[in-house]
N, CA, C and O atoms as a DFTB+ gen file, in Angstrom:
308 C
 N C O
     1  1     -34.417       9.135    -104.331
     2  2     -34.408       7.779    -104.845
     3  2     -35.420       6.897    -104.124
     4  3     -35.679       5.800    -104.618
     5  1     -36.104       7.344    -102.827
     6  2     -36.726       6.645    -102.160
     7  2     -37.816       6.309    -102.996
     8  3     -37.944       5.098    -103.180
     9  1     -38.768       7.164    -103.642
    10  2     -39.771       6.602    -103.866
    11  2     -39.786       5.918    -104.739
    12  3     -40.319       4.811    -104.660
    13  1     -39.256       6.322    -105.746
    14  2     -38.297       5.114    -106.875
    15  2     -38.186       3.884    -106.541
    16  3     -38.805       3.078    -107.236
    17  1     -37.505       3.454    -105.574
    18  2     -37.427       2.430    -105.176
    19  2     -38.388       1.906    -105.188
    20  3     -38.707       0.914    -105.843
    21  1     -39.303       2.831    -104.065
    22  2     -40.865       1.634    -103.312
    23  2     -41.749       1.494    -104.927
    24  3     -42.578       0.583    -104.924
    25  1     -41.658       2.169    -106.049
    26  2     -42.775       2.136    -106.729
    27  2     -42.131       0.967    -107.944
    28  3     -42.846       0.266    -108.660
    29  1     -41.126       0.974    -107.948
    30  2     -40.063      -0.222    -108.521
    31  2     -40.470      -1.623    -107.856
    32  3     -40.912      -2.600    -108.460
    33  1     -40.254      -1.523    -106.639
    34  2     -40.798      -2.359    -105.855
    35  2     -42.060      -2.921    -106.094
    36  3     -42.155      -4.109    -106.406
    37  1     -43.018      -2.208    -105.984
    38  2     -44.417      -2.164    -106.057
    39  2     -44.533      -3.222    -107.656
    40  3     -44.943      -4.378    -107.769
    41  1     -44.049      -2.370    -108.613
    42  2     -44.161      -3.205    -109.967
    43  2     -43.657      -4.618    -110.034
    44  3     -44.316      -5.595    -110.389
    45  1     -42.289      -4.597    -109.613
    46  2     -41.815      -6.191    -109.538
    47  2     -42.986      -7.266    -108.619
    48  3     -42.852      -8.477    -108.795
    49  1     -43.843      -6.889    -107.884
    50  2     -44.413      -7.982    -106.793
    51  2     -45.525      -8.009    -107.774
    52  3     -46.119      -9.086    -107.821
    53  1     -45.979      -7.003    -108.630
    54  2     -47.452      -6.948    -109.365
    55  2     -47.082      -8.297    -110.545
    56  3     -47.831      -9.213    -110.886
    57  1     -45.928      -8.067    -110.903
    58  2     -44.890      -9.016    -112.365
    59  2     -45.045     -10.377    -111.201
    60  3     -45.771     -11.357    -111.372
    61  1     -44.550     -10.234    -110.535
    62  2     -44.569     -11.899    -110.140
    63  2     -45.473     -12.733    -109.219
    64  3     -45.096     -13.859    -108.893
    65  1     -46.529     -12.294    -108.824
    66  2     -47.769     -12.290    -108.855
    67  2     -48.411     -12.442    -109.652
    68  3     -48.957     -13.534    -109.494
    69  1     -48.875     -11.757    -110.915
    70  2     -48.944     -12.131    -112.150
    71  2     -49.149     -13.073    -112.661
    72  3     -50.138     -13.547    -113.219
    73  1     -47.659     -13.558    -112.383
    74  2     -46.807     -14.465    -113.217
    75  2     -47.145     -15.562    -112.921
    76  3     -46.741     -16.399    -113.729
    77  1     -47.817     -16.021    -111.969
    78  2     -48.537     -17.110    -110.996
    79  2     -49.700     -17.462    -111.680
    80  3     -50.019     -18.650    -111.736
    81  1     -50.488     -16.457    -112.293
    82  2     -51.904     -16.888    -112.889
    83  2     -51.711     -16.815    -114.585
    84  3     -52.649     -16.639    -115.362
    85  1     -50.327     -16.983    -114.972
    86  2     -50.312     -16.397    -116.439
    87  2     -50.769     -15.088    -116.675
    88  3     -51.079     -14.814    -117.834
    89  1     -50.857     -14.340    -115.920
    90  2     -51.590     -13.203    -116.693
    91  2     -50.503     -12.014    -117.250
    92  3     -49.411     -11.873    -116.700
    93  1     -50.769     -11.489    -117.971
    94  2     -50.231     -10.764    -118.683
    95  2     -50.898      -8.876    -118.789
    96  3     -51.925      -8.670    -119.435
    97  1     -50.478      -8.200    -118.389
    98  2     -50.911      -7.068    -118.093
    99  2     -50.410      -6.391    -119.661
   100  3     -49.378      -6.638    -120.286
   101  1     -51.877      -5.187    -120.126
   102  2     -51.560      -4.218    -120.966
   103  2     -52.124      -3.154    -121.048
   104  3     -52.068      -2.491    -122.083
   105  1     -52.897      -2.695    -119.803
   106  2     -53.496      -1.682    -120.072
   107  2     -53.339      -1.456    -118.181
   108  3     -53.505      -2.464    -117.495
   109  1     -53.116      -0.509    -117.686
   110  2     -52.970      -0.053    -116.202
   111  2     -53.566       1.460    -116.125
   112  3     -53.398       2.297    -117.012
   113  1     -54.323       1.680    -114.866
   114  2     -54.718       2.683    -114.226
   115  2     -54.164       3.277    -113.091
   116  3     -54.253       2.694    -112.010
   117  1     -53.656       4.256    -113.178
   118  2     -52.632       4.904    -111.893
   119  2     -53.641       5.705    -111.530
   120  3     -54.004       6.550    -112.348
   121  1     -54.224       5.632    -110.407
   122  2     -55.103       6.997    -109.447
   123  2     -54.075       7.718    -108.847
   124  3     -53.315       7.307    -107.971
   125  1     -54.098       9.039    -109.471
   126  2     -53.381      10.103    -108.751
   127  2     -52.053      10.683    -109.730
   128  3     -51.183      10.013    -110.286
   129  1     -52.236      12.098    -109.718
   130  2     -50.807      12.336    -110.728
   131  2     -49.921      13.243    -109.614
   132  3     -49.739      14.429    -109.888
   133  1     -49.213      12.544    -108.009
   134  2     -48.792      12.985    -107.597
   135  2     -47.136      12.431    -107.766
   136  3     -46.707      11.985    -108.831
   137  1     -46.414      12.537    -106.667
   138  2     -44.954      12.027    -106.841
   139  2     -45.096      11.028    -107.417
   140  3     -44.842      10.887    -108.613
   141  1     -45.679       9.849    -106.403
   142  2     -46.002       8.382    -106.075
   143  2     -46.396       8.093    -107.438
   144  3     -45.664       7.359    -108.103
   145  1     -47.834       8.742    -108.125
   146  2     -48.414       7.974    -109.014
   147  2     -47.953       8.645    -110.545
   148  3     -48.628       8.342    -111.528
   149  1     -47.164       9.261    -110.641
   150  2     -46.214      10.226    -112.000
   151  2     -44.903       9.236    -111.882
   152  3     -44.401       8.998    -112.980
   153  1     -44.324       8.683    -110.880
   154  2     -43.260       7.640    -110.529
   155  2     -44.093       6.394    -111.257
   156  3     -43.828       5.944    -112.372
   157  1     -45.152       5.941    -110.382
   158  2     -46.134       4.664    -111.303
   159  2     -46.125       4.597    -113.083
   160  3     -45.694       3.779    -113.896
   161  1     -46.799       5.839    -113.177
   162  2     -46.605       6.031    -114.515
   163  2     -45.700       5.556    -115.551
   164  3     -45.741       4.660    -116.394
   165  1     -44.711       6.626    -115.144
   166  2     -43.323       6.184    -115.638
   167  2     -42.836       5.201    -115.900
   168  3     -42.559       4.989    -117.081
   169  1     -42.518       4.125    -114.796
   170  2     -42.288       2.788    -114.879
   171  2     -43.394       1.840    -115.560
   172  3     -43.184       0.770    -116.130
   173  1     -44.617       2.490    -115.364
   174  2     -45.782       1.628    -116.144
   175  2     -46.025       1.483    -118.358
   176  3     -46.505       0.768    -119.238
   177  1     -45.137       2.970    -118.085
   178  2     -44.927       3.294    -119.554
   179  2     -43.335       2.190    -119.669
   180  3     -43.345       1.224    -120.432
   181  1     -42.393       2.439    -119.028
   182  2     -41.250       1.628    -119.512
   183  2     -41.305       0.002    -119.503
   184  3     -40.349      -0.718    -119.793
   185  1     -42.691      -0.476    -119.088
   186  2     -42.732      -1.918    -119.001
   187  2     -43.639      -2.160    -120.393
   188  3     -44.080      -3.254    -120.748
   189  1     -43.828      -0.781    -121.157
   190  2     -44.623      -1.178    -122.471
   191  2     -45.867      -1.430    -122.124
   192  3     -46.308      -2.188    -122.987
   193  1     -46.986      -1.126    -121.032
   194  2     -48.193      -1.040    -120.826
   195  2     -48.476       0.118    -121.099
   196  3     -47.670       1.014    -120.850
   197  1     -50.161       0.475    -121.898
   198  2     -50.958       1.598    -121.899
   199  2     -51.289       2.212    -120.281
   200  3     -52.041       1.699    -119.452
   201  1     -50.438       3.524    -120.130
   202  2     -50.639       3.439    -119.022
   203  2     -52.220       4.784    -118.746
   204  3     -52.280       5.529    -119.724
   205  1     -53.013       5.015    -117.975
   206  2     -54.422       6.008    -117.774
   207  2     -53.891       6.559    -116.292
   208  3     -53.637       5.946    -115.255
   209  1     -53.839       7.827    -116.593
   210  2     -53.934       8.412    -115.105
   211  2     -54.383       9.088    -114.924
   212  3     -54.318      10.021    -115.725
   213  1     -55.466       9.262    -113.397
   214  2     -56.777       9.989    -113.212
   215  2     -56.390      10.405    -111.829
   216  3     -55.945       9.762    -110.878
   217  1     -56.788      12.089    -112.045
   218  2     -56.810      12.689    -110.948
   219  2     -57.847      14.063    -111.459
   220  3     -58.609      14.116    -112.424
   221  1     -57.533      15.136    -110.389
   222  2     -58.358      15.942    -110.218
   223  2     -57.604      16.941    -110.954
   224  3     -58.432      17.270    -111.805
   225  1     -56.442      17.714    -111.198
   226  2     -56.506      18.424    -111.657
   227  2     -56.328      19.187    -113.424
   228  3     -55.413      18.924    -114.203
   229  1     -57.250      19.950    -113.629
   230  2     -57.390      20.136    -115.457
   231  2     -56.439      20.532    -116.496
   232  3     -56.267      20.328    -117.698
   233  1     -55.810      21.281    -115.395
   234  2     -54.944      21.836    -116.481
   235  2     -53.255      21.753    -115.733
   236  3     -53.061      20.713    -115.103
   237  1     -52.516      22.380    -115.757
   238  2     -50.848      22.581    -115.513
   239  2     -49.423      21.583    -116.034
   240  3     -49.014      21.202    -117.131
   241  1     -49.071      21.458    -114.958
   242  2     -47.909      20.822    -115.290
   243  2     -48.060      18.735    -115.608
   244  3     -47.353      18.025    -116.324
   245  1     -49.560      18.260    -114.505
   246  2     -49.963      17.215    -113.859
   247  2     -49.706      16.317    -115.344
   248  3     -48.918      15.433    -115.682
   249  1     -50.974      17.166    -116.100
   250  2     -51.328      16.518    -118.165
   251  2     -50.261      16.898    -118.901
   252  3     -50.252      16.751    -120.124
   253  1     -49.280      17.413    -118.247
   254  2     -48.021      17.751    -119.483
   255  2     -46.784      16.914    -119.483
   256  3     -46.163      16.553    -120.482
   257  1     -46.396      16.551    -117.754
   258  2     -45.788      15.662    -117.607
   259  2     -46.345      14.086    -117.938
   260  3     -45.645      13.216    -118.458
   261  1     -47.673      13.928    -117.545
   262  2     -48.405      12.544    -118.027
   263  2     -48.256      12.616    -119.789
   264  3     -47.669      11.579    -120.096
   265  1     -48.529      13.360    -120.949
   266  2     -48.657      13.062    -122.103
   267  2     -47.300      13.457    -122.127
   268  3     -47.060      13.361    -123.330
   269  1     -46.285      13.827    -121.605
   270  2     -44.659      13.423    -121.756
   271  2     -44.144      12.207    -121.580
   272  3     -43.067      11.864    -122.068
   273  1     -45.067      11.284    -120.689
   274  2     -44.033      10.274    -121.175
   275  2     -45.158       9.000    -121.844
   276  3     -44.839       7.829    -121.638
   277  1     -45.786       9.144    -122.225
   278  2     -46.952       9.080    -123.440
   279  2     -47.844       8.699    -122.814
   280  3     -48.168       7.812    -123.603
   281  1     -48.822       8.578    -121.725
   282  2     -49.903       8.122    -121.310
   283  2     -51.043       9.291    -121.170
   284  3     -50.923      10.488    -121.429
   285  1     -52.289       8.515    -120.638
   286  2     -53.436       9.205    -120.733
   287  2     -53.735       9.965    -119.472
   288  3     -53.692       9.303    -118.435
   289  1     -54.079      11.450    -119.367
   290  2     -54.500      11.805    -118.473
   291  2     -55.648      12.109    -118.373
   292  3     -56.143      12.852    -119.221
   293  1     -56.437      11.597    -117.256
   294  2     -57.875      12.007    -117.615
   295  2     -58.107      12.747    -116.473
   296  3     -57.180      12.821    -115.667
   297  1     -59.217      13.350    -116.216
   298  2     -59.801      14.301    -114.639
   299  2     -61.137      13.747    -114.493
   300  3     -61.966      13.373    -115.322
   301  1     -61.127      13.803    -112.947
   302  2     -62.090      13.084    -112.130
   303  2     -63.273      14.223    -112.274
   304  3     -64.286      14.029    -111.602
   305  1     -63.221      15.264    -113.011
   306  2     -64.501      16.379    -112.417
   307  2     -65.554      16.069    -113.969
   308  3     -66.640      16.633    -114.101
């Protein structure tokens, strides 16, 4: 649950921060399809943003879990 938390975390301070300049987020970039940034994802897809996530590797589980919960995976090579 830990990282859950911190990346929960992470989103609420980005929302109210934000929220200070009016701005309105719809398109987000997660670097990395590890715990941390597949956790980002996730929550970035359940707040209804297009979410892009870029890392290094081409093929496996990384692009299957990313276009599972509908976002973009792209590779850095």
């Amino acid at each position: 649950m830990e990282p859950t938390t911190v990346v929960a975390k992470a989103w609420d301070h980005i929302f109210r921060i934000g929220a200070r300049a009016k701005w309105e987020p719809r398109v987000v970039l997660v670097t990395g399809a590890g715990p941390i940034g597949l956790l980002a994802a996730l929550l970035g897809r359940q707040r209804g943003l297009e979410v892009h996530v870029l890392d290094q590797v081409t093929s496996g589980v990384k692009p299957e879990l990313v276009a599972a919960i509908g976002a973009t995976y792209t590779t850095a090579t």
